[in-house]
GUVO-744646 format. One record per atom (N, C-alpha, C, O): residue number from 1; atom name; z, x, y. Coordinates in nm, 4 decimals, decimal comma, padded with zeros to 6 digits. Atoms other than C-alpha are relative to their C-alpha. Layout:
<pts>
+-----+----+----------+----------+----------+
|   i | at |       c3 |       c1 |       c2 |
+-----+----+----------+----------+----------+
| NUM | CA |        Z |        X |        Y |
...
+-----+----+----------+----------+----------+
</pts>
This chain:
<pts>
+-----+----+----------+----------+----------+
|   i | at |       c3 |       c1 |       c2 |
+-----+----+----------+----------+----------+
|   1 |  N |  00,0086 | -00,0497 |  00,1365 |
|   1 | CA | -00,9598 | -01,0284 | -00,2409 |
|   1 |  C | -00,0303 |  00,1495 |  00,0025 |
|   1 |  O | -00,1228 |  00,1854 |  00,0753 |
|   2 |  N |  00,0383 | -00,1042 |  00,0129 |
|   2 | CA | -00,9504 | -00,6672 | -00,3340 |
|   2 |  C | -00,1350 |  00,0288 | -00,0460 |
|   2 |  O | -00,2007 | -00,0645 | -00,0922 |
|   3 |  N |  00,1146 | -00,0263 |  00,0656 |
|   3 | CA | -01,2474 | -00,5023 | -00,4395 |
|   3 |  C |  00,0155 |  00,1352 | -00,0787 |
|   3 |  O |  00,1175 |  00,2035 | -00,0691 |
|   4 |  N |  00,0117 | -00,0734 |  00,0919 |
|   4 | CA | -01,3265 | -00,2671 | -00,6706 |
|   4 |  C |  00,0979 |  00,1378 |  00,0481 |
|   4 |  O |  00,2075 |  00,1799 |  00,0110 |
|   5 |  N | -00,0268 | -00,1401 | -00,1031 |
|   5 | CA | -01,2958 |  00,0524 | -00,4244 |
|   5 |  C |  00,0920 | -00,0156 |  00,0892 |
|   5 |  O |  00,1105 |  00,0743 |  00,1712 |
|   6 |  N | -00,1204 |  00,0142 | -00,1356 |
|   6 | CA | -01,0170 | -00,0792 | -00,1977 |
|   6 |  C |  00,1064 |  00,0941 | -00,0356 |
|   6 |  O |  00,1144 |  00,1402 | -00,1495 |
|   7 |  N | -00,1474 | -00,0661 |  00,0252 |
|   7 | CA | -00,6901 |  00,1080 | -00,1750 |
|   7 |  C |  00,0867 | -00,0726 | -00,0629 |
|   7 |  O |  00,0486 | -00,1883 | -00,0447 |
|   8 |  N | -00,1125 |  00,0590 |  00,0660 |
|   8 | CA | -00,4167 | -00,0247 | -00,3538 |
|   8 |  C |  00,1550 | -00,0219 |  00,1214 |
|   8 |  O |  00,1839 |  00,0495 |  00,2174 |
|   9 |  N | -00,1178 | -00,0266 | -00,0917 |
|   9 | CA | -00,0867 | -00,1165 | -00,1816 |
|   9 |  C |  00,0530 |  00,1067 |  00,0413 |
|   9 |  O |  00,0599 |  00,1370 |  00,1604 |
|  10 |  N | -00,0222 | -00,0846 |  00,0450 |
|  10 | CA |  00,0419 |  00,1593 | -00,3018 |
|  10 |  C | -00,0844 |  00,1161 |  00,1106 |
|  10 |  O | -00,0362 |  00,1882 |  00,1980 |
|  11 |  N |  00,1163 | -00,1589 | -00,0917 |
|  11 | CA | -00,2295 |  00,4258 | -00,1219 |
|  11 |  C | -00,0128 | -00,0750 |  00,1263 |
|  11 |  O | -00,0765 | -00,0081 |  00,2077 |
|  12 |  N |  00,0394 | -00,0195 | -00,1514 |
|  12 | CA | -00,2390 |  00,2393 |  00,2087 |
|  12 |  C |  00,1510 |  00,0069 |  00,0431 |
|  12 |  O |  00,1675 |  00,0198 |  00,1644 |
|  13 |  N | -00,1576 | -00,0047 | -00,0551 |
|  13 | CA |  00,1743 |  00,2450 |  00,2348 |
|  13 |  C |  00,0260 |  00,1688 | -00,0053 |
|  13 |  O |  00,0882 |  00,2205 |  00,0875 |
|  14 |  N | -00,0437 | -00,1542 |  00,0040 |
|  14 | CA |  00,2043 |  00,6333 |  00,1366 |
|  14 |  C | -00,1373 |  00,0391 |  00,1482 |
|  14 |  O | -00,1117 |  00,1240 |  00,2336 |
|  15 |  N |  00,0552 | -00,0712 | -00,1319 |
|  15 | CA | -00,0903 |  00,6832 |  00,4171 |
|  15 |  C |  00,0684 | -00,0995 |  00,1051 |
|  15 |  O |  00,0999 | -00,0129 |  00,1867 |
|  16 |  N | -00,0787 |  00,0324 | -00,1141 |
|  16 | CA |  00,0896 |  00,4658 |  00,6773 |
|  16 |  C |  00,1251 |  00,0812 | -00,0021 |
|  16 |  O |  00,1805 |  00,0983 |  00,1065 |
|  17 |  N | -00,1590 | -00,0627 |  00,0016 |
|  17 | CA |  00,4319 |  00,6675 |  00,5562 |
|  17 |  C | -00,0514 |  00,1505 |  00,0577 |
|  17 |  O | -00,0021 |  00,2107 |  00,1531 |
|  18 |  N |  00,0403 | -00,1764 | -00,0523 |
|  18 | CA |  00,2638 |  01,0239 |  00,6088 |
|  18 |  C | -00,0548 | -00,0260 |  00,0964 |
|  18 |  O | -00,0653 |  00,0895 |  00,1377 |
|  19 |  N |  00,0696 | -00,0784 | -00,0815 |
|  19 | CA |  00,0590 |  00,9744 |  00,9165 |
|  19 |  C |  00,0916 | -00,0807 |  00,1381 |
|  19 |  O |  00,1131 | -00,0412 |  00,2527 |
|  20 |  N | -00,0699 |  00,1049 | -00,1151 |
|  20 | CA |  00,2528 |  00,6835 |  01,1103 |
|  20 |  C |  00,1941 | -00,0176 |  00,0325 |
|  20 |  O |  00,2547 | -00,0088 |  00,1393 |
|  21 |  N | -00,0973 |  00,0381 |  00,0552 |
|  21 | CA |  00,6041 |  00,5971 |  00,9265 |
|  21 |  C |  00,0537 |  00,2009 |  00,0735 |
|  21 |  O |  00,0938 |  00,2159 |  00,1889 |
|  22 |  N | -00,0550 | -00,1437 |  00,0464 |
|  22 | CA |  00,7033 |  01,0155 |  00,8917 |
|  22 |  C | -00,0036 |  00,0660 |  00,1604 |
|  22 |  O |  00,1015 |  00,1093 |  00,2077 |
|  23 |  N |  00,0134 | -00,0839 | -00,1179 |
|  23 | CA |  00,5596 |  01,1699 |  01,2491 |
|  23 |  C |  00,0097 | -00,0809 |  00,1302 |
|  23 |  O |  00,0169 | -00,0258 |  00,2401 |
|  24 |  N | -00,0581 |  00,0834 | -00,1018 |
|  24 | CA |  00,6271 |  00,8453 |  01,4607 |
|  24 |  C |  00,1409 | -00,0343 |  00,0451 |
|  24 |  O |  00,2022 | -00,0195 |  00,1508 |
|  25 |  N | -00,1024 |  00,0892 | -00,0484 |
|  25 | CA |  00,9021 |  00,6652 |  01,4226 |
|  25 |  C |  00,1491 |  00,1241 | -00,0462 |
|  25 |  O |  00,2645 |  00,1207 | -00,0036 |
|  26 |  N | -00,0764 | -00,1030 |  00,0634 |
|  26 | CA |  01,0736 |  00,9759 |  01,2285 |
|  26 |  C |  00,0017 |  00,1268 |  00,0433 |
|  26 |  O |  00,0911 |  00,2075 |  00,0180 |
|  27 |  N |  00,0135 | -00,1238 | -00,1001 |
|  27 | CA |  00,9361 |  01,2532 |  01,4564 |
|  27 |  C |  00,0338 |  00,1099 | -00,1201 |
|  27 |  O |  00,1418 |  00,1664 | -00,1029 |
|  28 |  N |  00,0026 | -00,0819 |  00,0745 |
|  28 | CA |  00,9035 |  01,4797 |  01,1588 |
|  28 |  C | -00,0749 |  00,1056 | -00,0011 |
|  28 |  O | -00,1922 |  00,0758 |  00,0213 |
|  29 |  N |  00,0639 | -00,1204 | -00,0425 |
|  29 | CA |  00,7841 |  01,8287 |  01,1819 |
|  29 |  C | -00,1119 | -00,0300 | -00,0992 |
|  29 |  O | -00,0908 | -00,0994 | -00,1986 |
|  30 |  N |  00,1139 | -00,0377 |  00,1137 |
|  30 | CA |  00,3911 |  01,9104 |  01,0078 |
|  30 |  C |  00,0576 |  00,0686 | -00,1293 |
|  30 |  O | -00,0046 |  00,0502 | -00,2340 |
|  31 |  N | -00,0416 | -00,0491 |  00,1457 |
|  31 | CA |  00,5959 |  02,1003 |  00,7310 |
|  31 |  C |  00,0586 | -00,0607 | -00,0681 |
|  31 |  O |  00,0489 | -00,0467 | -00,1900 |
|  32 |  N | -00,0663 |  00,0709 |  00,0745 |
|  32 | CA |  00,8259 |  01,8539 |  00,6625 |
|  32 |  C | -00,0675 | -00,1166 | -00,0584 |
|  32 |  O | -00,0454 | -00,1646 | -00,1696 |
|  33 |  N |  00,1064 |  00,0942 |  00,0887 |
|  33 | CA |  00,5457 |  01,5929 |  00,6252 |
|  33 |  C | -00,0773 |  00,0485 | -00,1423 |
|  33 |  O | -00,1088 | -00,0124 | -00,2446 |
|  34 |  N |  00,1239 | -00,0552 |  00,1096 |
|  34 | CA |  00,3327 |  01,8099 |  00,4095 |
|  34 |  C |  00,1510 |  00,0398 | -00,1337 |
|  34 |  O |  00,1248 |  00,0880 | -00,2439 |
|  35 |  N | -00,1405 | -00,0240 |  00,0742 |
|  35 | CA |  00,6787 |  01,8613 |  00,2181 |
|  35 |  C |  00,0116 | -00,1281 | -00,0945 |
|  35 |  O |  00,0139 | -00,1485 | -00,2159 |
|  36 |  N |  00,0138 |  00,1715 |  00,0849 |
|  36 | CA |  00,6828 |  01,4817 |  00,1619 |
|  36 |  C | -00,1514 | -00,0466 | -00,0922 |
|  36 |  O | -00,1723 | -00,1296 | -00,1807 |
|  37 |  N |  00,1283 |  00,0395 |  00,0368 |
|  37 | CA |  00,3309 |  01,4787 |  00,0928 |
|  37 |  C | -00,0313 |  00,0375 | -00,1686 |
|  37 |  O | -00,0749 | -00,0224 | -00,2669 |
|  38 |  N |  00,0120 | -00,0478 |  00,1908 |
|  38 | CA |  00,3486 |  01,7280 | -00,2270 |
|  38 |  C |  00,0749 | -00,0878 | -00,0538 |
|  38 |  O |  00,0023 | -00,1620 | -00,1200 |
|  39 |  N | -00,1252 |  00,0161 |  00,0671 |
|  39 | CA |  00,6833 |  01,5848 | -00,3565 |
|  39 |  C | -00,1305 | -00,1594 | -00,0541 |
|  39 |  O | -00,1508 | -00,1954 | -00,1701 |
|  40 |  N |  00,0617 |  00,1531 |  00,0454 |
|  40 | CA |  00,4487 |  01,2312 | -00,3714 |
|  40 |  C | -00,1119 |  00,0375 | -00,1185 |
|  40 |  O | -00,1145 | -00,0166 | -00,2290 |
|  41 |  N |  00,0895 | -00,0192 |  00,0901 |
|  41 | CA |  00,1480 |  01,4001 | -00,5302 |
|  41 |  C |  00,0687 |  00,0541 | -00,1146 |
|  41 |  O |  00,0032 |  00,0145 | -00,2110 |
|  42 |  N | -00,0517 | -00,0297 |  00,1606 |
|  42 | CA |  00,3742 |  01,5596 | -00,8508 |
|  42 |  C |  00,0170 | -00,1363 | -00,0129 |
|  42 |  O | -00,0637 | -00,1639 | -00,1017 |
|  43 |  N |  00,0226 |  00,0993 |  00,0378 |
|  43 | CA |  00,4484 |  01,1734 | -00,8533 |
|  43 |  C | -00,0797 | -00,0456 | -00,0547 |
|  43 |  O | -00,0766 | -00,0959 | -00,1670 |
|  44 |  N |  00,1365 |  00,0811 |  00,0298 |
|  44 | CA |  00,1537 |  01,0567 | -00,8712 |
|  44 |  C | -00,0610 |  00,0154 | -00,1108 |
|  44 |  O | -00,0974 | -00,0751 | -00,1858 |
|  45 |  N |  00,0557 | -00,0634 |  00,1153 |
|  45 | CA |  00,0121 |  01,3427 | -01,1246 |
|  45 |  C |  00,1107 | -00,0401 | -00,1223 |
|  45 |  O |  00,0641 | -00,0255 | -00,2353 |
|  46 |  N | -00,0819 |  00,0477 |  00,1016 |
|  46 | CA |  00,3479 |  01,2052 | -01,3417 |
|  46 |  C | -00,0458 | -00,1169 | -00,0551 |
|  46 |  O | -00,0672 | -00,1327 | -00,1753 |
|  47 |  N |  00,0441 |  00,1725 |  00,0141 |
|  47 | CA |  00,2401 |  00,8209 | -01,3120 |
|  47 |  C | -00,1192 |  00,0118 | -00,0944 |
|  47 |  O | -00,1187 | -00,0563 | -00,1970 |
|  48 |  N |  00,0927 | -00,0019 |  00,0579 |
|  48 | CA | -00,1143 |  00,9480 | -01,4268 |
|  48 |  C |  00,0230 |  00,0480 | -00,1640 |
|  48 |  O | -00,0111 | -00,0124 | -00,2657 |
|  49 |  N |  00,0095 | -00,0663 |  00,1355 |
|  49 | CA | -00,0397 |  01,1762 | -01,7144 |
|  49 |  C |  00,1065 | -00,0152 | -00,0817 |
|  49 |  O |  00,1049 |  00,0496 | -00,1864 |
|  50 |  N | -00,0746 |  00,0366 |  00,0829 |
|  50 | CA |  00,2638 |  01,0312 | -01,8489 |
|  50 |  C |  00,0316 | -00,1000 | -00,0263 |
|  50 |  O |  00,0513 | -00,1306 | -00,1439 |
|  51 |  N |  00,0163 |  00,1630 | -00,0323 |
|  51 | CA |  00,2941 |  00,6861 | -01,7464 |
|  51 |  C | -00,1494 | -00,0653 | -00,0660 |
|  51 |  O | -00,1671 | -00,1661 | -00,1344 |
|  52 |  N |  00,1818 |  00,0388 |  00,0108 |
|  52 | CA | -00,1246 |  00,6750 | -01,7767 |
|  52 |  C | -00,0516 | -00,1132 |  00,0838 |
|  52 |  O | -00,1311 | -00,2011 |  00,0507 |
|  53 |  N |  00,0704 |  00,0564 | -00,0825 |
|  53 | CA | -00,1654 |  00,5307 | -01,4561 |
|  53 |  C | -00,0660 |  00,0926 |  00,0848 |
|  53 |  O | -00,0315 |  00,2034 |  00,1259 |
|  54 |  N |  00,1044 | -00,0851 | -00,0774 |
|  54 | CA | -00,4497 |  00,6322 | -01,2741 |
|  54 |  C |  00,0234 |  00,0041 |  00,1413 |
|  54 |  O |  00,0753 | -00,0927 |  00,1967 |
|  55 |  N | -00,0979 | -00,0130 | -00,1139 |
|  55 | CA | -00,3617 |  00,7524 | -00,9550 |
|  55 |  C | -00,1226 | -00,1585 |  00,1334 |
|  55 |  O | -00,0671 | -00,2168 |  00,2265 |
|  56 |  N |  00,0641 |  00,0723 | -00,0767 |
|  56 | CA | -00,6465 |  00,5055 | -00,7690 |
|  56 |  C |  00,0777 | -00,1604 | -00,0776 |
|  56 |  O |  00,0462 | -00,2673 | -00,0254 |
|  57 |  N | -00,0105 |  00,1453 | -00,0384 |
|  57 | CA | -00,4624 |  00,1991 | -00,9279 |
|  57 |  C |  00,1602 |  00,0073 |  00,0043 |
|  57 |  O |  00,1936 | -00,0827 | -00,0727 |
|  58 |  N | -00,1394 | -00,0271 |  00,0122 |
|  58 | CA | -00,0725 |  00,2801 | -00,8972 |
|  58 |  C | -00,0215 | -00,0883 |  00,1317 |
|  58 |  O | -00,1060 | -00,0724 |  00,2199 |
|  59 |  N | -00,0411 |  00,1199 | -00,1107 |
|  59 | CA |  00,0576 | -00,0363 | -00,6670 |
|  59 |  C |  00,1614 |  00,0367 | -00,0115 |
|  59 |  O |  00,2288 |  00,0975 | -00,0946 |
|  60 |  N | -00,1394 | -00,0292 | -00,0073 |
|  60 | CA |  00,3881 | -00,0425 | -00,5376 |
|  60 |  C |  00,1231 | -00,0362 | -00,0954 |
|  60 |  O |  00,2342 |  00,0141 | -00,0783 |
|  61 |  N | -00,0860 |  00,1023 |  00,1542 |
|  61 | CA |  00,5791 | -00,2386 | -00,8515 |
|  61 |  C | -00,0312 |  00,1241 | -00,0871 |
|  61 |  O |  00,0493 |  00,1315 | -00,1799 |
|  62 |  N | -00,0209 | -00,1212 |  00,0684 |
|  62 | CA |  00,4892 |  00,0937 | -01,0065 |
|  62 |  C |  00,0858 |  00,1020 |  00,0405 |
|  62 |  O |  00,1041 |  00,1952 | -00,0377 |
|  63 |  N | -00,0374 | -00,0985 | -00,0018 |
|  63 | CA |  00,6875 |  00,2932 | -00,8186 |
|  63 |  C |  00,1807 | -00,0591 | -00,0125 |
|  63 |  O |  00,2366 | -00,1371 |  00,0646 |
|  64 |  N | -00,1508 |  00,1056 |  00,0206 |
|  64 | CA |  01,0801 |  00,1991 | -00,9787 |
|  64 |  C |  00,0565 |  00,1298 | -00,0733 |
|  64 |  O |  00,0005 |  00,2295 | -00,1190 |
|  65 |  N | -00,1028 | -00,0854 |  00,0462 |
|  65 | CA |  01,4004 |  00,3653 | -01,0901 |
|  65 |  C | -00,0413 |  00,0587 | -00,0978 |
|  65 |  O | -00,0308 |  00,1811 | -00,1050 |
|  66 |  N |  00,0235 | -00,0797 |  00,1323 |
|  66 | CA |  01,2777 |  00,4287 | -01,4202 |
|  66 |  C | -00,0937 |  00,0971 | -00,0409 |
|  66 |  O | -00,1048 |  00,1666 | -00,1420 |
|  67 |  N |  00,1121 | -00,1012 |  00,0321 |
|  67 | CA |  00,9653 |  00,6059 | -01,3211 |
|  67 |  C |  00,0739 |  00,1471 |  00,0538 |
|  67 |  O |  00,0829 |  00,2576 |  00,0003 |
|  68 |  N | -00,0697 | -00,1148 | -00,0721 |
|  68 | CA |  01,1575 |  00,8132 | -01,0623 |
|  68 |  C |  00,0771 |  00,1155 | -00,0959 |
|  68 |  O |  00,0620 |  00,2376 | -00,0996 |
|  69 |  N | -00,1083 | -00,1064 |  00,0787 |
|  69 | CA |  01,4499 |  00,9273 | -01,3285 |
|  69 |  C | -00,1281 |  00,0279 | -00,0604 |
|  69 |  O | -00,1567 |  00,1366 | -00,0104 |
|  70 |  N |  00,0055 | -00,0743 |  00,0919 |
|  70 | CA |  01,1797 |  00,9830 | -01,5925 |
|  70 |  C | -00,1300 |  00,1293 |  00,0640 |
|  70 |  O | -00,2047 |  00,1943 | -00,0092 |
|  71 |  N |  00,0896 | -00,0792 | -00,0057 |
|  71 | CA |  00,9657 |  01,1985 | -01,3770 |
|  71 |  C |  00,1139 |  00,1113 |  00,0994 |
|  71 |  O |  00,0820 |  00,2081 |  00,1684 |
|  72 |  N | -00,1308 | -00,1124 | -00,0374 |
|  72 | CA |  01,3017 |  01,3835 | -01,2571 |
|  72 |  C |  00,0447 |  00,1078 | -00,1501 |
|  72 |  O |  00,0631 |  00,2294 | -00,1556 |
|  73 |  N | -00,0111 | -00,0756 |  00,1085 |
|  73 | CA |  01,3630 |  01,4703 | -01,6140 |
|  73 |  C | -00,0908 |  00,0552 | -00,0177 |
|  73 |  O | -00,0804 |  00,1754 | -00,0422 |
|  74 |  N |  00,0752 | -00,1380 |  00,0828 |
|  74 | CA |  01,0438 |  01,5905 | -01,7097 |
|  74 |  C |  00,0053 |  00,0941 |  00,0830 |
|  74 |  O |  00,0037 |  00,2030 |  00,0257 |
|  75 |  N |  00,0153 | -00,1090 | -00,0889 |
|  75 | CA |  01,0414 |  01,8029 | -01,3885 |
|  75 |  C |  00,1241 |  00,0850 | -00,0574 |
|  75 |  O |  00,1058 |  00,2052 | -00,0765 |
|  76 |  N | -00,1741 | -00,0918 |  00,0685 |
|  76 | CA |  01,4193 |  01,9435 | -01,5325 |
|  76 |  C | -00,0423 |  00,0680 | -00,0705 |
|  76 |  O | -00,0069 |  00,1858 | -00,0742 |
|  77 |  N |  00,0114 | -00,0891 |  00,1535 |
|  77 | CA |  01,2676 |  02,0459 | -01,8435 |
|  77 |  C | -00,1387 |  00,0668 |  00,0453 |
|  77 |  O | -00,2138 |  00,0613 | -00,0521 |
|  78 |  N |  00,0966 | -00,0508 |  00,0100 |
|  78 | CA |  00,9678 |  02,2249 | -01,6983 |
|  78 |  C |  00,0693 |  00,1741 |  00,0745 |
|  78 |  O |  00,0776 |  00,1902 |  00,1962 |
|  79 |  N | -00,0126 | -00,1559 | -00,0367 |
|  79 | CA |  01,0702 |  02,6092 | -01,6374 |
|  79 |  C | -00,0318 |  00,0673 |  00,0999 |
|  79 |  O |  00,0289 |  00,1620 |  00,1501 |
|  80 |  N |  00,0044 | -00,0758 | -00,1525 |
|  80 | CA |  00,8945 |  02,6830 | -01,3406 |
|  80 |  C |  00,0209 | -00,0649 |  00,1129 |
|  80 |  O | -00,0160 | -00,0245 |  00,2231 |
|  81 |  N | -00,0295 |  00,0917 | -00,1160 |
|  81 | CA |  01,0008 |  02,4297 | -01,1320 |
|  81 |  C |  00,1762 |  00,0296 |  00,0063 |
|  81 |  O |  00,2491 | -00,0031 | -00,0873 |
|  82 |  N | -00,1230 | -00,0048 | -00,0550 |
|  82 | CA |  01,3519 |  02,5311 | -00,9437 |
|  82 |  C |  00,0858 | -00,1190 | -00,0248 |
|  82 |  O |  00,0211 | -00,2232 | -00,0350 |
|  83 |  N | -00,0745 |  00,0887 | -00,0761 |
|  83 | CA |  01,6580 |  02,3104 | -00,9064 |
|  83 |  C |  00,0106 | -00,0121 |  00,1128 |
|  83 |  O |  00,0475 | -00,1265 |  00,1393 |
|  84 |  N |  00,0102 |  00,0022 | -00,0717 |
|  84 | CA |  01,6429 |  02,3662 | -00,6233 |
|  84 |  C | -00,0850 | -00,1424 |  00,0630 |
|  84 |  O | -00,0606 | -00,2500 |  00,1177 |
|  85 |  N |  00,1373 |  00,0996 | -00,0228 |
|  85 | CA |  01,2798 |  02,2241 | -00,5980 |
|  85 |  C |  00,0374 | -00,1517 | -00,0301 |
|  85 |  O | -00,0058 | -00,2376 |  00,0467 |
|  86 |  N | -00,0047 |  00,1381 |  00,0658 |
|  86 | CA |  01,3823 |  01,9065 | -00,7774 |
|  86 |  C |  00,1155 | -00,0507 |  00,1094 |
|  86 |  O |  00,1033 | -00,1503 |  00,1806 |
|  87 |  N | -00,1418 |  00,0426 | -00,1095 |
|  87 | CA |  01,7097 |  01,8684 | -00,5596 |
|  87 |  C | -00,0865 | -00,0389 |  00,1452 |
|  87 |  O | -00,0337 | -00,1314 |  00,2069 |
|  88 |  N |  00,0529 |  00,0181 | -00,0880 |
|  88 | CA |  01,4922 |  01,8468 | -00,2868 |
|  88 |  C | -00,1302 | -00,0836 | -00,0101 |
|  88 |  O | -00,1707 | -00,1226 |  00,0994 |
|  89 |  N |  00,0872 |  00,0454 |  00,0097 |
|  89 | CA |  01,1854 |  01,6747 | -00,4354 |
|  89 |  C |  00,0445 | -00,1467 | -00,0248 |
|  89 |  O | -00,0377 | -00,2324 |  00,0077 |
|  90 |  N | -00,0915 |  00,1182 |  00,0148 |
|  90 | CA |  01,4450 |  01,3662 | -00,5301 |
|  90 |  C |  00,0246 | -00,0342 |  00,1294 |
|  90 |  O | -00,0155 | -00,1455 |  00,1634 |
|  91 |  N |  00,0106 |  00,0464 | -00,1343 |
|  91 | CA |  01,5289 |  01,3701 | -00,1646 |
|  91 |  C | -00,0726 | -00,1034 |  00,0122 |
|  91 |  O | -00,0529 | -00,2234 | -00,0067 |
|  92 |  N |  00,1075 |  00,0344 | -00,0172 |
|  92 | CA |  01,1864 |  01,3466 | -00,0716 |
|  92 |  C | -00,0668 | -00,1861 | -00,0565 |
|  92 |  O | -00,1063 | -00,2899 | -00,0035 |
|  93 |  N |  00,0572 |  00,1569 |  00,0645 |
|  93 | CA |  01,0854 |  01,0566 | -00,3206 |
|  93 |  C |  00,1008 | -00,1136 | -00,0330 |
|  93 |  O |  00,0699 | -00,2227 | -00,0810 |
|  94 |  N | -00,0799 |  00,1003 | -00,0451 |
|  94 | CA |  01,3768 |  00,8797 | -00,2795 |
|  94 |  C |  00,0002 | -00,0704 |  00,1230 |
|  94 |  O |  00,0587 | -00,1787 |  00,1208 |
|  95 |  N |  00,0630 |  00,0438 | -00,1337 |
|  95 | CA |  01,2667 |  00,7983 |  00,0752 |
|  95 |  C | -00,1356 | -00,0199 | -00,0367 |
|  95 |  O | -00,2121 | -00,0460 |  00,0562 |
|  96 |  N |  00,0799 |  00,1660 | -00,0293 |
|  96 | CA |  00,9906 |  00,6205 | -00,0799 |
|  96 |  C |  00,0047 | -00,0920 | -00,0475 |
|  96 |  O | -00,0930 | -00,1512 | -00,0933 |
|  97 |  N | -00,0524 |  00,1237 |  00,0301 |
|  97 | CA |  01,1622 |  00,3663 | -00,1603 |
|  97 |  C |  00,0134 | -00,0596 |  00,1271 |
|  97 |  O | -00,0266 | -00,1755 |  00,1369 |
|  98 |  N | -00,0320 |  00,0016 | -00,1744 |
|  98 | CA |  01,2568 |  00,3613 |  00,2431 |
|  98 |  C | -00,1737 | -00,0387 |  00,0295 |
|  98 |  O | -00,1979 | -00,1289 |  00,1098 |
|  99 |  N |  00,1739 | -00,0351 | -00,0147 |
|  99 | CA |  00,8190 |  00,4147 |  00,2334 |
|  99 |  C |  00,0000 | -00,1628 | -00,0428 |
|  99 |  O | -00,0382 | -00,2416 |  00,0437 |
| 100 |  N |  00,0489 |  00,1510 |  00,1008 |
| 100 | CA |  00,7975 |  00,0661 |  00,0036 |
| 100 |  C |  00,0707 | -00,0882 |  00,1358 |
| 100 |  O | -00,0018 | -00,1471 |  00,2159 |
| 101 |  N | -00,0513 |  00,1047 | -00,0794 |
| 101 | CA |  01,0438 | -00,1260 |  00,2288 |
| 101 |  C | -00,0472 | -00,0377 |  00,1257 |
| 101 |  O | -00,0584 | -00,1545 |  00,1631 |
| 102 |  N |  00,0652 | -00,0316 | -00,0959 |
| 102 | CA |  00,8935 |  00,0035 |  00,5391 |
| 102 |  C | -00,1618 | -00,1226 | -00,0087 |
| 102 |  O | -00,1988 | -00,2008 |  00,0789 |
| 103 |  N |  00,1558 |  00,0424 | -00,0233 |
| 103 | CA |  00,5283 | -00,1420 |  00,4522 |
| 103 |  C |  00,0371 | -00,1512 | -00,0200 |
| 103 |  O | -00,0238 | -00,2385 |  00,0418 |
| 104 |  N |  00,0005 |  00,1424 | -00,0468 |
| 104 | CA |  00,7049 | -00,4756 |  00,3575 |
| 104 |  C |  00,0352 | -00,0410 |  00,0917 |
| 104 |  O | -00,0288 | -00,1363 |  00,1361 |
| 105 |  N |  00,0048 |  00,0407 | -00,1461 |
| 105 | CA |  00,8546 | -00,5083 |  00,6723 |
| 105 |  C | -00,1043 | -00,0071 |  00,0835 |
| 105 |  O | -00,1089 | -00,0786 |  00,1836 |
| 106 |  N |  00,0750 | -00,0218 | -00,1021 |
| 106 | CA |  00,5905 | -00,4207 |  00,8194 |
| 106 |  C | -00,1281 | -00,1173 | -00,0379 |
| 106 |  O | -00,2051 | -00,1654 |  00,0452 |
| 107 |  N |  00,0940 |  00,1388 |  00,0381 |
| 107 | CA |  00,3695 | -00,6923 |  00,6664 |
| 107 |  C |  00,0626 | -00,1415 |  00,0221 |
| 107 |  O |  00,0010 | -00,2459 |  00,0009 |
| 108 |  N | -00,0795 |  00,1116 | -00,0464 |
| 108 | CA |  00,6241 | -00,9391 |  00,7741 |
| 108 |  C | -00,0434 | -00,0511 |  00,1226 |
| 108 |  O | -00,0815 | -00,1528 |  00,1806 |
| 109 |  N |  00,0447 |  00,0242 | -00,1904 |
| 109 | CA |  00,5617 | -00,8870 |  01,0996 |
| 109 |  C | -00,1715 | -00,0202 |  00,0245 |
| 109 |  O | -00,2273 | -00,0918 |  00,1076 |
| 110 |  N |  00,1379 |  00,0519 | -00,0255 |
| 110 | CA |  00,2120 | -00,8989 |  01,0802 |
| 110 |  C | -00,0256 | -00,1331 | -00,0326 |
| 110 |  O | -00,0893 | -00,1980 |  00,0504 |
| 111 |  N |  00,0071 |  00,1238 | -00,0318 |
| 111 | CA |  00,2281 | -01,2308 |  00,9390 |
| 111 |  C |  00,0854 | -00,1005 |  00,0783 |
| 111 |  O |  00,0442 | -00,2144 |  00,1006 |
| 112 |  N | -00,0421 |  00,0612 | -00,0866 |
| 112 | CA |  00,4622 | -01,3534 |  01,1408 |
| 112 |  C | -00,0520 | -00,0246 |  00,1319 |
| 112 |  O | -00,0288 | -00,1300 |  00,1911 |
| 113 |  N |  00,0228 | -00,0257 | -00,0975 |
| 113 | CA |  00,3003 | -01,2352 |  01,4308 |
| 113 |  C | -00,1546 | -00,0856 | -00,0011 |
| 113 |  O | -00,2045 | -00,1047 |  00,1098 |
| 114 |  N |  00,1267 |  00,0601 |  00,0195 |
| 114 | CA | -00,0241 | -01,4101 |  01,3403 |
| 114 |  C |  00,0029 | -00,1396 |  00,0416 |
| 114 |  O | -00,0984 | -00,2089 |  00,0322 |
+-----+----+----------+----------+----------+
</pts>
């Protein structure tokens, strides 16, 4: 049973994706992690302040097509954020969807392996 203070799916799959998933099995440079790392936190600060989920309870069933596009649009319509930036921050958080699949596999195997 969770408890109050536990991590959420959600926060122990984005830290297995940044410290294990990203520089292990993906051999990803420190910039390109910390690259992935922001692109997640504007997520997150979207989920909180527009969605109004708090970033300590966002589980993985929160993170879906419809949050993605609508936190692609508001990033469109914000002025100081590049296309660029967004062209590349879509990348980014489109591979965590790759992040979500990753942690269920990877819980497969742990119970399988049990």
């Amino acid at each position: 049973m969770k408890t109050i203070n536990s991590p959420t799916d959600f926060a122990r799959c984005v830290t297995r994706f940044l410290t294990s998933y990203l520089p292990g099995e993906r051999n990803l440079s420190p910039q390109t992690i910390k690259s992935y790392s922001l692109a997640l936190k504007m997520y997150i600060v979207y989920l909180d302040s527009v969605i109004h989920i708090k970033p300590e309870r966002i589980e993985l069933k929160d993170v879906t097509v419809e949050t993605m596009i609508g936190f692609f649009l508001e990033m469109g319509e914000a002025e100081s954020i590049s296309p660029k930036l967004i062209t590349n921050d879509f990348r980014l958080l489109r591979l965590s969807f790759v992040m979500q699949c990753w942690s269920i596999l990877r819980s497969f195997r742990t119970v399988s392996e049990s």
